[in-house]
SEBAVEX-274683 format. One record per residue (C-alpha): residue in three letters; x, y, z; residue number from 1. Coordinates in steps of 0.05 Angstrom, whole numbers, plus 5000, padded with zeros to 4 digits. Each point is the difference from the previous one (the first is absolute). Example, Ala and Ser with C-alpha at 12.3 -4.5 7.8 and 13.67 -1.06 7.14 Angstrom:
{ALA, {5246, 4910, 5156}, 1}
{SER, {5027, 5069, 4987}, 2}
! end
This chain:
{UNK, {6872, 4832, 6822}, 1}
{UNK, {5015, 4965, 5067}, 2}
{UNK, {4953, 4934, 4995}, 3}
{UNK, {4971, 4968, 4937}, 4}
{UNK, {4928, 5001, 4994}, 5}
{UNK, {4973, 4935, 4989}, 6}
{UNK, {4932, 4959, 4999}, 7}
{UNK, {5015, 4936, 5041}, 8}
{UNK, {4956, 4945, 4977}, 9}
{UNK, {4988, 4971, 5072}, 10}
{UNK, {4935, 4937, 4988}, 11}
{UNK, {5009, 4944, 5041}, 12}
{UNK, {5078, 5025, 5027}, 13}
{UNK, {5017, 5004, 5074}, 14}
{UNK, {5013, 5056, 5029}, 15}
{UNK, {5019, 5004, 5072}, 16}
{UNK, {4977, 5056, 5048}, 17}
{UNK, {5041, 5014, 5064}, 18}
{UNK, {4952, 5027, 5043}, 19}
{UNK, {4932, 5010, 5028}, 20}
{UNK, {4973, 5065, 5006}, 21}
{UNK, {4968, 5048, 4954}, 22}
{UNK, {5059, 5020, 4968}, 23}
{UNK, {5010, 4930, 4975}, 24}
{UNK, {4922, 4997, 4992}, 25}
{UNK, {4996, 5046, 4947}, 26}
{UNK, {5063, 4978, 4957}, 27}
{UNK, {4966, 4924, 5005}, 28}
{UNK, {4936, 5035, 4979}, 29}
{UNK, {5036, 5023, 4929}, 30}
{UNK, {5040, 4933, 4998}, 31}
{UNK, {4934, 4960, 5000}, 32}
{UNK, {4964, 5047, 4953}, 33}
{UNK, {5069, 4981, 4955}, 34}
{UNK, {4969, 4915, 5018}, 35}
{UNK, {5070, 4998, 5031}, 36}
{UNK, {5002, 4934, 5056}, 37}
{UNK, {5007, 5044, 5065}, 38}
{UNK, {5040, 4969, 5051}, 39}
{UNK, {5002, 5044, 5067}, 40}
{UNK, {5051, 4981, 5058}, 41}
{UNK, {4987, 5042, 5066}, 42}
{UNK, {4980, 4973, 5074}, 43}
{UNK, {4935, 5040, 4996}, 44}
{UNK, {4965, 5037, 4950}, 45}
{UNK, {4943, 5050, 4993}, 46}
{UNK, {4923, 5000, 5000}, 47}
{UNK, {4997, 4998, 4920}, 48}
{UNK, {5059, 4954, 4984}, 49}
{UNK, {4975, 4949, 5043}, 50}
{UNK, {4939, 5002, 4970}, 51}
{UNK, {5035, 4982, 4934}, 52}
{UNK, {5029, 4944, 5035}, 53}
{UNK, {4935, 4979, 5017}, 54}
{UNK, {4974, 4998, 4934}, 55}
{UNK, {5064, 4966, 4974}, 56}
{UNK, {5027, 5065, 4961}, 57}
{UNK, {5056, 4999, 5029}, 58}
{UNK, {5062, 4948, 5032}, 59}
{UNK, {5012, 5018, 5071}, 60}
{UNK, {5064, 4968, 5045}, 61}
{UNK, {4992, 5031, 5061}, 62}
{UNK, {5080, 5000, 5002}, 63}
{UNK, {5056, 5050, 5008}, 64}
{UNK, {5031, 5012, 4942}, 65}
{UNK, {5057, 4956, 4981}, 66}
{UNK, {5040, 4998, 4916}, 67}
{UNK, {4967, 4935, 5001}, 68}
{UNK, {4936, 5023, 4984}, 69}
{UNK, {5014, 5033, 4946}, 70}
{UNK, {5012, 4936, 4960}, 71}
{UNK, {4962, 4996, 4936}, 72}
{UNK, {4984, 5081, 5001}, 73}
{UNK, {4995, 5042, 4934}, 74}
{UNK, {4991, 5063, 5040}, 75}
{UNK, {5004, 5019, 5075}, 76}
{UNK, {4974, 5059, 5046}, 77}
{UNK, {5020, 5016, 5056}, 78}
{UNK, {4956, 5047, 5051}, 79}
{UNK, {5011, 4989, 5064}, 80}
{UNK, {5026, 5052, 5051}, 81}
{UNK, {5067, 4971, 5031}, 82}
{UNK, {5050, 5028, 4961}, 83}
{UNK, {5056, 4940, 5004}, 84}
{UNK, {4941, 4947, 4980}, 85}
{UNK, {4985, 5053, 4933}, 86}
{UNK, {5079, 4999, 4996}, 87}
{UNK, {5004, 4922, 5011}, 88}
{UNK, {4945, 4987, 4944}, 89}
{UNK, {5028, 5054, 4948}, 90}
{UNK, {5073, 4966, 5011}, 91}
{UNK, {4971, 4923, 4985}, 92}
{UNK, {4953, 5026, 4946}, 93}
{UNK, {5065, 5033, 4971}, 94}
{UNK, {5043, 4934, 5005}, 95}
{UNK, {4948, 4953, 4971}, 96}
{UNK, {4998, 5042, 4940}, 97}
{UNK, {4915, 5028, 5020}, 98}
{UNK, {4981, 5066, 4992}, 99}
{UNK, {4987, 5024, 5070}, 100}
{UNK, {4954, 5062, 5015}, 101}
{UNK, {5018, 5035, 5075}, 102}
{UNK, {4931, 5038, 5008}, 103}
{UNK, {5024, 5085, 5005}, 104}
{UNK, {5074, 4969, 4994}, 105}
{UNK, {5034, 5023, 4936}, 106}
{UNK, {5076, 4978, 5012}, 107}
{UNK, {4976, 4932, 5019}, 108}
{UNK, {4945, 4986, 4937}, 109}
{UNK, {5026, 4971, 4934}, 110}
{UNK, {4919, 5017, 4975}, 111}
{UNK, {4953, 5043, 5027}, 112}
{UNK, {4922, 5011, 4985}, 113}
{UNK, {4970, 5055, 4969}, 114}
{UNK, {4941, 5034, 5002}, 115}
{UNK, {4952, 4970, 4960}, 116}
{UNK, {4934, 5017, 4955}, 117}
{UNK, {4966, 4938, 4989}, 118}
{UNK, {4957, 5002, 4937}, 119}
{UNK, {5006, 4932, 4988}, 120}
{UNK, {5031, 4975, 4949}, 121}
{UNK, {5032, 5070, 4998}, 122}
{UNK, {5040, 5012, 5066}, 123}
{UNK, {5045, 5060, 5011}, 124}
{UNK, {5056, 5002, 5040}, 125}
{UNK, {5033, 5061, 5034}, 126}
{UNK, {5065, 4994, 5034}, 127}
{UNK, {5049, 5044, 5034}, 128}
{UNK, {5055, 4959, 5009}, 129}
{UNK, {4972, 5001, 5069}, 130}
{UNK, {5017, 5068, 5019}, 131}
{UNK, {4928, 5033, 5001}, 132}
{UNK, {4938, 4948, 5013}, 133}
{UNK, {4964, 5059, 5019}, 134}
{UNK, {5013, 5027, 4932}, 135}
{UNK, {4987, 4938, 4963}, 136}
{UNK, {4932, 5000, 5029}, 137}
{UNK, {4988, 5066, 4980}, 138}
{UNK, {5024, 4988, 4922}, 139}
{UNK, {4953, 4936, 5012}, 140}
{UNK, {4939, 5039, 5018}, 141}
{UNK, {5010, 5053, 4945}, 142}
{UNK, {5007, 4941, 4957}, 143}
{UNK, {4938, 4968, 5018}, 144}
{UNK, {4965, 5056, 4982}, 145}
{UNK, {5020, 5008, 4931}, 146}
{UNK, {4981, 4925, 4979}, 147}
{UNK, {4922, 4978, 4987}, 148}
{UNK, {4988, 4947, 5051}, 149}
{UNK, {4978, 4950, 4945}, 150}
{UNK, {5068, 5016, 4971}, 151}
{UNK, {5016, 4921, 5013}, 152}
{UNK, {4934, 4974, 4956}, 153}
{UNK, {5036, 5041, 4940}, 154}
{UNK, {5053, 4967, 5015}, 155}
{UNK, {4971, 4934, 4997}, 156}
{UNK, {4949, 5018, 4932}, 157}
{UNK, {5076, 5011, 4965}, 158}
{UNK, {5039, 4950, 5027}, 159}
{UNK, {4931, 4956, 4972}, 160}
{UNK, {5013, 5032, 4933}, 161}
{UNK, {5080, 4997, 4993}, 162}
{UNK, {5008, 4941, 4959}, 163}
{UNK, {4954, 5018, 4956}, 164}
{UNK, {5032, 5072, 4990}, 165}
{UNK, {5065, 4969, 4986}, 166}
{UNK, {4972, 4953, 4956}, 167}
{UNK, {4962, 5064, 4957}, 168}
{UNK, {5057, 5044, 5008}, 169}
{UNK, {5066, 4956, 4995}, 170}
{UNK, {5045, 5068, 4993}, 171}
{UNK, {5014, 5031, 5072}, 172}
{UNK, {5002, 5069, 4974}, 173}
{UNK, {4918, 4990, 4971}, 174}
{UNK, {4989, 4961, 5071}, 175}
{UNK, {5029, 5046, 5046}, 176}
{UNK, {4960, 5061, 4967}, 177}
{UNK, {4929, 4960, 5003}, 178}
{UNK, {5009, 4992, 5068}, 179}
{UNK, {5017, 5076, 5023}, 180}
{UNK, {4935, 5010, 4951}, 181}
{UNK, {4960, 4945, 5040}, 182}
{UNK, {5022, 5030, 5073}, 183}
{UNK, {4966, 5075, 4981}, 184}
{UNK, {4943, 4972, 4956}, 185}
{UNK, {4930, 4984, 5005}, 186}
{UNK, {5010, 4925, 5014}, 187}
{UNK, {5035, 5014, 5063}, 188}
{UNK, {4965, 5061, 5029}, 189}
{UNK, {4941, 4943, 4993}, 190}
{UNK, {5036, 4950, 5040}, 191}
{UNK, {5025, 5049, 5056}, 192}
{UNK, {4928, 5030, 4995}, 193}
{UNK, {4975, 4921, 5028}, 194}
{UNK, {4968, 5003, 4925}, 195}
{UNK, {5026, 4933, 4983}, 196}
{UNK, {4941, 4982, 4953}, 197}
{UNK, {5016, 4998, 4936}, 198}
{UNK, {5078, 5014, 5006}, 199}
{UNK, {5021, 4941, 4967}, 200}
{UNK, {4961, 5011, 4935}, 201}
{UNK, {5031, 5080, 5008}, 202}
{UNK, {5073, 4966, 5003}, 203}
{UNK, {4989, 4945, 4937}, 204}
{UNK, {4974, 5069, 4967}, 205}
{UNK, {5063, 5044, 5020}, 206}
{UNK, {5049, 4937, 4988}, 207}
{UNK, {4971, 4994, 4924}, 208}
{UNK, {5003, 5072, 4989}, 209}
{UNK, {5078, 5003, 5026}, 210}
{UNK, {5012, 4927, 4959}, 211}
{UNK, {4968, 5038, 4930}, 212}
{UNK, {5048, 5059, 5012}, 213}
{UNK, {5062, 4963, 5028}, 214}
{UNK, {5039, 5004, 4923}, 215}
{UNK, {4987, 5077, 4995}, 216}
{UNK, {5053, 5044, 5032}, 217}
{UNK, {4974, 5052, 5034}, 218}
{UNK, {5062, 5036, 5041}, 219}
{UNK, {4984, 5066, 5038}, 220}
{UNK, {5041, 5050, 5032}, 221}
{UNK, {4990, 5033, 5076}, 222}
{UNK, {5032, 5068, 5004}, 223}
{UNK, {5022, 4998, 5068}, 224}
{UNK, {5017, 5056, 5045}, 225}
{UNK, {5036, 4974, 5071}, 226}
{UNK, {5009, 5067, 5032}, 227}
{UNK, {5061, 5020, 5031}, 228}
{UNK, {5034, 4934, 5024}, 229}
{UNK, {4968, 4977, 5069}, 230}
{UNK, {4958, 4956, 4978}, 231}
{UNK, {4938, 5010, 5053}, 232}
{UNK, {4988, 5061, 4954}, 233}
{UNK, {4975, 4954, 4947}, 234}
{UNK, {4933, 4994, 4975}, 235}
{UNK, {4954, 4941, 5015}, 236}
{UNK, {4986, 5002, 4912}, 237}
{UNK, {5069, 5000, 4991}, 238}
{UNK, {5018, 4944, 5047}, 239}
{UNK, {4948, 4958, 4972}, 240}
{UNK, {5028, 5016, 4923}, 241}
{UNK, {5064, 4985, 5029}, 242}
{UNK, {4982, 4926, 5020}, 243}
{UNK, {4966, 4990, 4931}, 244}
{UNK, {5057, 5013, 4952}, 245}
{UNK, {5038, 4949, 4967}, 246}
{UNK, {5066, 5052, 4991}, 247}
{UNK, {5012, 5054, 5028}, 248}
{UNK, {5039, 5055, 4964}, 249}
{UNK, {5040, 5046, 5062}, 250}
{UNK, {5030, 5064, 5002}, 251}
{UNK, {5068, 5004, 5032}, 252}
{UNK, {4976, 5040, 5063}, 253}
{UNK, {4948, 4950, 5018}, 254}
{UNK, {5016, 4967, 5061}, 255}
{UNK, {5005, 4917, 5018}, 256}
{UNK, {4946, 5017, 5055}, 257}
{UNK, {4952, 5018, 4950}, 258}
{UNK, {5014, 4949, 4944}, 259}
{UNK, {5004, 4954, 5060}, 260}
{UNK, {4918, 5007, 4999}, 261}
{UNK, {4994, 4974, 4929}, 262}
{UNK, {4985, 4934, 4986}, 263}
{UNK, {5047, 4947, 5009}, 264}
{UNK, {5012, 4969, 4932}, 265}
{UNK, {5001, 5057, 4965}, 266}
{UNK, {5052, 5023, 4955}, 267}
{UNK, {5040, 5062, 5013}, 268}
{UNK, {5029, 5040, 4944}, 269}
{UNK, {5040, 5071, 5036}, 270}
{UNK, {4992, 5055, 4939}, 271}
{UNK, {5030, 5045, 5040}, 272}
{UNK, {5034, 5062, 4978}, 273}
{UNK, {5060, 5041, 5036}, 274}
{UNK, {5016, 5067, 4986}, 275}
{UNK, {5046, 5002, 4937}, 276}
{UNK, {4995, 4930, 4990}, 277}
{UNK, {4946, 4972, 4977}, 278}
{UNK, {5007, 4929, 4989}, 279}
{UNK, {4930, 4990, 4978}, 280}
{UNK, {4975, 5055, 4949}, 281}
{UNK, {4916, 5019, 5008}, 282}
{UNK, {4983, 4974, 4934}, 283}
{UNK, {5043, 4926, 5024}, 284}
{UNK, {4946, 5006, 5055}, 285}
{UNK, {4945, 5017, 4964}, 286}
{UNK, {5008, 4942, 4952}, 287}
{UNK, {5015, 4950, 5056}, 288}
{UNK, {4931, 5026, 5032}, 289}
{UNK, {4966, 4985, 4933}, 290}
{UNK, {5033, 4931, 4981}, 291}
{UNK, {4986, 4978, 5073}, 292}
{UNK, {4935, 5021, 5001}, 293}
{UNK, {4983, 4973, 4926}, 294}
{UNK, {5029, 4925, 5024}, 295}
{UNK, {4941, 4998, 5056}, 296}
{UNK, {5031, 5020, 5061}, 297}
{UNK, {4979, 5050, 5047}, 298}
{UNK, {5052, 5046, 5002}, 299}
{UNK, {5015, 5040, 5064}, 300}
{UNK, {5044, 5066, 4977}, 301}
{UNK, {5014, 5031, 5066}, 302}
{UNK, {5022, 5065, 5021}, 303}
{UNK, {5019, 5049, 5060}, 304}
{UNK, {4952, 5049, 5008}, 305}
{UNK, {4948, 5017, 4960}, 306}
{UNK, {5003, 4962, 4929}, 307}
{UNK, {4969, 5074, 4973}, 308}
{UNK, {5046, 5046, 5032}, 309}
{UNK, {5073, 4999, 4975}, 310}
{UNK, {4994, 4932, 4992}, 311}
{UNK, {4982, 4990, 4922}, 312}
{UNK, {4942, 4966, 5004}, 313}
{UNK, {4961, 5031, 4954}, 314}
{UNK, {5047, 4987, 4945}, 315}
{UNK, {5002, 4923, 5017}, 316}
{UNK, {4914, 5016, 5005}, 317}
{UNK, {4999, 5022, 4938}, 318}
{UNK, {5053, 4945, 4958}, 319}
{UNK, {4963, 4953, 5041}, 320}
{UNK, {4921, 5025, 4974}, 321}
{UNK, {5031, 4999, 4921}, 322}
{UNK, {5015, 4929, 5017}, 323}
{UNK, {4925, 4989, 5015}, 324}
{UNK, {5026, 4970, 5074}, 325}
{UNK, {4962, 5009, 5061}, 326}
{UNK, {5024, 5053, 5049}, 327}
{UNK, {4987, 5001, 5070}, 328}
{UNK, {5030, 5081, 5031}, 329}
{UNK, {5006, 4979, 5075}, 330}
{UNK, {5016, 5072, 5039}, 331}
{UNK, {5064, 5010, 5052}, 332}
{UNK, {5017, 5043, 5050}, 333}
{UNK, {5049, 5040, 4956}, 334}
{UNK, {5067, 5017, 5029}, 335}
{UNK, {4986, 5070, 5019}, 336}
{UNK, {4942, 4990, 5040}, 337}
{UNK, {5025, 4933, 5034}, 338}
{UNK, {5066, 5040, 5019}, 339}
{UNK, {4970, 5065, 5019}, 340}
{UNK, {4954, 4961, 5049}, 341}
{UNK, {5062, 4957, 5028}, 342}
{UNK, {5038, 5066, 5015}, 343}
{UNK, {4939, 5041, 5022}, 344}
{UNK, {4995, 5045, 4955}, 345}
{UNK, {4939, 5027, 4982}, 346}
{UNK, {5000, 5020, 4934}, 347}
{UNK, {4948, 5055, 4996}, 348}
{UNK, {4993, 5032, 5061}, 349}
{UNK, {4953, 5061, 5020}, 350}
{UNK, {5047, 5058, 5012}, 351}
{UNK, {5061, 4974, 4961}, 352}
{UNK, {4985, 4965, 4938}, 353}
{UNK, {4932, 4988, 4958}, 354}
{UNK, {5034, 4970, 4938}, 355}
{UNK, {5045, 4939, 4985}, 356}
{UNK, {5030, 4984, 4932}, 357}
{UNK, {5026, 4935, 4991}, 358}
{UNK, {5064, 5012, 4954}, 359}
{UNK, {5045, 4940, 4975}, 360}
{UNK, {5083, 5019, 4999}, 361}
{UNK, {5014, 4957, 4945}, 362}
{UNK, {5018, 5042, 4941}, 363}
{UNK, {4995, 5057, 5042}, 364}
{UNK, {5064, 5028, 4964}, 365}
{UNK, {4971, 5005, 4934}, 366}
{UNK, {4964, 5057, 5027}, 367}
{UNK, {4933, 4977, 4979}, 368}
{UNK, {4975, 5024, 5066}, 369}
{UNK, {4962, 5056, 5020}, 370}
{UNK, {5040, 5022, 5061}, 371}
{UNK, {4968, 5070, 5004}, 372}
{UNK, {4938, 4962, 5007}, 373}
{UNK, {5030, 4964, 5059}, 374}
{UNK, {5025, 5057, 5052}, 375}
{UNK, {4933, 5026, 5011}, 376}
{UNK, {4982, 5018, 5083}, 377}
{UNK, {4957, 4951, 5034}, 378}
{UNK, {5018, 4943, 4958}, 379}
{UNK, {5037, 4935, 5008}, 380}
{UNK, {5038, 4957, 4945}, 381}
{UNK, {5020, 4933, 5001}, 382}
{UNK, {5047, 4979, 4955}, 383}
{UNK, {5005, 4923, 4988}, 384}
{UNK, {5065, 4970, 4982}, 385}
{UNK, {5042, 5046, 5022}, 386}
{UNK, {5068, 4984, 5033}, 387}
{UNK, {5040, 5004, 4940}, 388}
{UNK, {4966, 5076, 4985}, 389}
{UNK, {5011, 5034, 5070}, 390}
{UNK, {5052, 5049, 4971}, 391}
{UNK, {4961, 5026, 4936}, 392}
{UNK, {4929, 4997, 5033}, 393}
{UNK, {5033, 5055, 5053}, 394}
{UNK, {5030, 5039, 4955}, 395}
{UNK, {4942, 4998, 4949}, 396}
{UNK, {4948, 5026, 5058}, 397}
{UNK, {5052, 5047, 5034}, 398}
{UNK, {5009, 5026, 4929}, 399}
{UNK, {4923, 5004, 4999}, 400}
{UNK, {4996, 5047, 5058}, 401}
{UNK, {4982, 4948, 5058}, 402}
{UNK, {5039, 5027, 5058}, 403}
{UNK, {5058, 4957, 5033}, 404}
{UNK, {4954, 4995, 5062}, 405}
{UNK, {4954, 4961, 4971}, 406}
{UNK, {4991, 4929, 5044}, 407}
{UNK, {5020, 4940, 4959}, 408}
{UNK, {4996, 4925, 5025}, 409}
{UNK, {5021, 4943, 4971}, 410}
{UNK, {4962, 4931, 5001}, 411}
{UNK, {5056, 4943, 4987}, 412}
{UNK, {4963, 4925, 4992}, 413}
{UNK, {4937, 5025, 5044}, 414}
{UNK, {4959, 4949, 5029}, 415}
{UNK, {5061, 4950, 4995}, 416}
{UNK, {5031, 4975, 5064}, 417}
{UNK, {5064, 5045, 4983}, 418}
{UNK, {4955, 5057, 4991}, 419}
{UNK, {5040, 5067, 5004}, 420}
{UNK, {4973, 5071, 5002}, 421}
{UNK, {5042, 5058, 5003}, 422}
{UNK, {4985, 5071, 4997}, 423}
{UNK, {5035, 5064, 4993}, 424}
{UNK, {4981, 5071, 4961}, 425}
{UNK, {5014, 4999, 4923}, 426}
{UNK, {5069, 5045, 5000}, 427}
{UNK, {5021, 4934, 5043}, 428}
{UNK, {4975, 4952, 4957}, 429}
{UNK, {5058, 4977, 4950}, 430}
{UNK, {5044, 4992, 5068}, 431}
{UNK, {4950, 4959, 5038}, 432}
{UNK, {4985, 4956, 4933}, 433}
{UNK, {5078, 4995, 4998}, 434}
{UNK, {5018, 4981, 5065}, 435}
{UNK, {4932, 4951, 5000}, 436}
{UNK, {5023, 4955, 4943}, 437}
{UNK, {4928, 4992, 4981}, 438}
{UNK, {4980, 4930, 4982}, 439}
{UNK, {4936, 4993, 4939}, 440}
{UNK, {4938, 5010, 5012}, 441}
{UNK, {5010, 5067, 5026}, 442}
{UNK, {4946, 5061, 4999}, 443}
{UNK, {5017, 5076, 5011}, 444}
{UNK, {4945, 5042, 5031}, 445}
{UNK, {5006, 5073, 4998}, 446}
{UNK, {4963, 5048, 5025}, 447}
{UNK, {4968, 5019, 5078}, 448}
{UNK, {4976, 4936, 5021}, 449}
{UNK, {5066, 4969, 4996}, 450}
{UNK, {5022, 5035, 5061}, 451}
{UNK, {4941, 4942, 5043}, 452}
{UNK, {5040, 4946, 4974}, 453}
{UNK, {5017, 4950, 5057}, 454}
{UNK, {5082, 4996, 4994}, 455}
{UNK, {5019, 4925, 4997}, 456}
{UNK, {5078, 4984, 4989}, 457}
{UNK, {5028, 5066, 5013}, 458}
{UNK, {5063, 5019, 4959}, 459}
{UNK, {5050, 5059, 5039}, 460}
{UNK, {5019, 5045, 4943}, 461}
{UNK, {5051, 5031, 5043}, 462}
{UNK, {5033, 4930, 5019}, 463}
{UNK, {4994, 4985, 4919}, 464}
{UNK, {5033, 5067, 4981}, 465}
{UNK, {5062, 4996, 5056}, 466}
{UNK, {5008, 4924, 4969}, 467}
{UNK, {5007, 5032, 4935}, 468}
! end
């Protein structure tokens, strides 16, 4: 993060302006929205800012710009177009201790502005670090779509009614869960509908009801799956669950860039397992979930994937409905389908395969598995899990009659910025796995389809085998 974002309470402050054009014009425009005092020091200035001289909204010196005149200055801007008066202003700003902004300057700003939705009180700010406006602006717009445009009298009606919340609800945990209630319920669909009547007597009602139940404990538990690992192939449910929980309860695999959208003062307990060493047994988790959930806190237990699909959700579902605890199953995109789709591979395909089994690799050597079952033509198999199985899964399906041929690829950490995918046929396989050094989460996918994959991080067998 290259600048702090910060809210600069500005009422009654001077801030000086170098400059006198629009440029300037439209940073003095958010600076007196902000009740900042507006100084501006240019020889001339525009239609419009003259005008707020005029009206007295403005200082004006009709001066050249000399350190002087930043005396007394919280904040300065400078926008004019000479390049060694921007220079000049950025260097006196700098030695007077003032945060100087050179309009479309980075190297010379110490703060720039953002772009801005203004739902008053609520403002949003989106920044760049000043290397995209255009893109800010975009972000911005997209923004200002998404929020109600009487989001700011919500804003007020709470702020109205947050000393009497914390005086109901002294315990933060109670607080902070009335008011994610409050911003999806009836009071404030109301008050963003302009149905203000009557919201205060719907709030005393709401606040009671919360008050009457605050010394029950009533936890629940979000089954979360996050997909993959990039974390733009999350859903918008489980996003939301995500800034809801009190704890969250992580697998190993799941990466900072997706507990990074969690909220901020929530706990975070890693559960993780690794392969042959689990530190922390299903049943330890299971009863954490439980005794979490049974102290009133909304528990977030968050996995790669799909919590249903290899992921042992269903046995936490189930320990968690004996408990009599609410459950909340939020779908992923489970590993197979997320990598597939990174790699291009296409899965079932007309002409080469119309059949996919989903197969884990853990255990796969107790021969529990069906491997005739798994060879047939015109279908591909994914196994999950699988770097530490490459050599048995070969010779188990070779065994089984699927011919050395057969196109294999092999999906290490897809959708990860160190994504790899390598393919090869399945004679090759053990080799390529070998040389490869494959890193967890890694998927095998056998069969036709493989062949489509789009090759990232190539591995030369031949180099790897002269090396040897």
């Amino acid at each position: 993060m290259d600048y702090l974002p910060i809210f600069v309470d500005l009422r009654d402050r001077l801030v000086v302006v170098i400059g006198g054009g629009v440029v300037a014009q439209r940073k003095i425009e958010h600076l007196l929205k902000a009740h900042a005092r507006v100084r501006v020091v240019s020889p001339e200035l525009c239609p419009d800012l003259a005008l707020y001289r005029d009206q007295g909204r403005i200082e004006y010196r009709p001066l050249l710009f000399s350190p002087a005149q930043l005396e007394g200055a919280v904040l300065v801007v400078a926008a004019t177009d000479d390049i060694g008066v921007n220079d000049a202003v950025s260097v006196a700003a700098r030695e007077r201790g003032v945060l100087v902004n050179v309009v479309d300057d980075g190297p010379r700003c110490t703060f720039i502005f953002p772009a801005i939705v203004d739902r008053s009180p609520l403002i949003v700010a989106v920044g760049t670090a000043g290397s995209s406006p255009t893109l800010a602006r975009r972000v911005r717009t997209q923004i200002e779509a998404l929020l109600p445009a009487r989001l700011g009298g919500l804003a007020d009606f709470a702020a109205r009614w947050r000393e009497s919340v914390k005086k109901a609800l002294p315990d933060l945990p109670q607080r902070l869960r009335f008011w994610d209630g409050f911003f999806t319920g009836p009071v404030a669909t109301g008050v963003l509908a302009g149905n203000v009547a009557g919201a205060d007597d719907s709030m005393r009602a709401a606040l009671e009801q919360a008050r009457s139940a605050a010394g029950e404990a009533r936890g629940e538990v979000y089954l979360i799956g996050v997909g993959p690992g990039d974390p733009d192939l999350l859903t918008l449910r489980a996003q939301q669950l995500l800034q809801q929980a009190d704890v969250i309860l992580h697998d190993r695999l799941v990466p900072d860039s997706i507990l990074d959208r969690a909220r901020r003062d929530a706990e975070r307990i890693n559960v993780g397992k690794t392969p042959g060493h689990h530190e922390h047994t299903q049943d330890y988790i299971n009863q954490l979930l439980v005794e979490q959930a049974r102290s009133g806190r909304r528990v977030a237990r968050v996995k790669g994937g799909d919590p249903f699909i290899f992921g042992r959700g269903g046995e936490e579902l189930a320990v968690l409905r004996a408990a009599g605890i609410p459950v909340v199953v939020v779908p992923g995109i489970t590993a197979g389908l997320g990598a597939a789709a990174s790699a291009g591979i296409p899965l079932t395909l007309r002409g080469l395969s119309q059949a996919v089994t989903f197969v884990t690799a853990t255990g796969a050597q107790g021969g529990s598995l069906n491997w005739a079952a798994l060879v047939h033509p015109q279908h591909t198999v994914v196994f999950y899990m699988s770097a530490a199985q490459i050599d048995h899964i070969t010779a188990k399906l070779l065994e089984h009659g699927l011919p050395g041929a057969q196109p294999v690829a092999l999906l290490e950490r897809a959708t990860w910025p160190d994504e790899r995918v390598l393919k090869s046929t399945l004679a090759d396989l053990p080799r390529l796995a070998h040389a490869a050094k494959l890193q967890s989460p890694t998927l095998l996918v056998i069969g036709e389809v493989a062949a489509l994959a789009q090759v990232r991080g190539f591995i030369d067998l031949q180099e790897q085998s002269g090396a040897a």
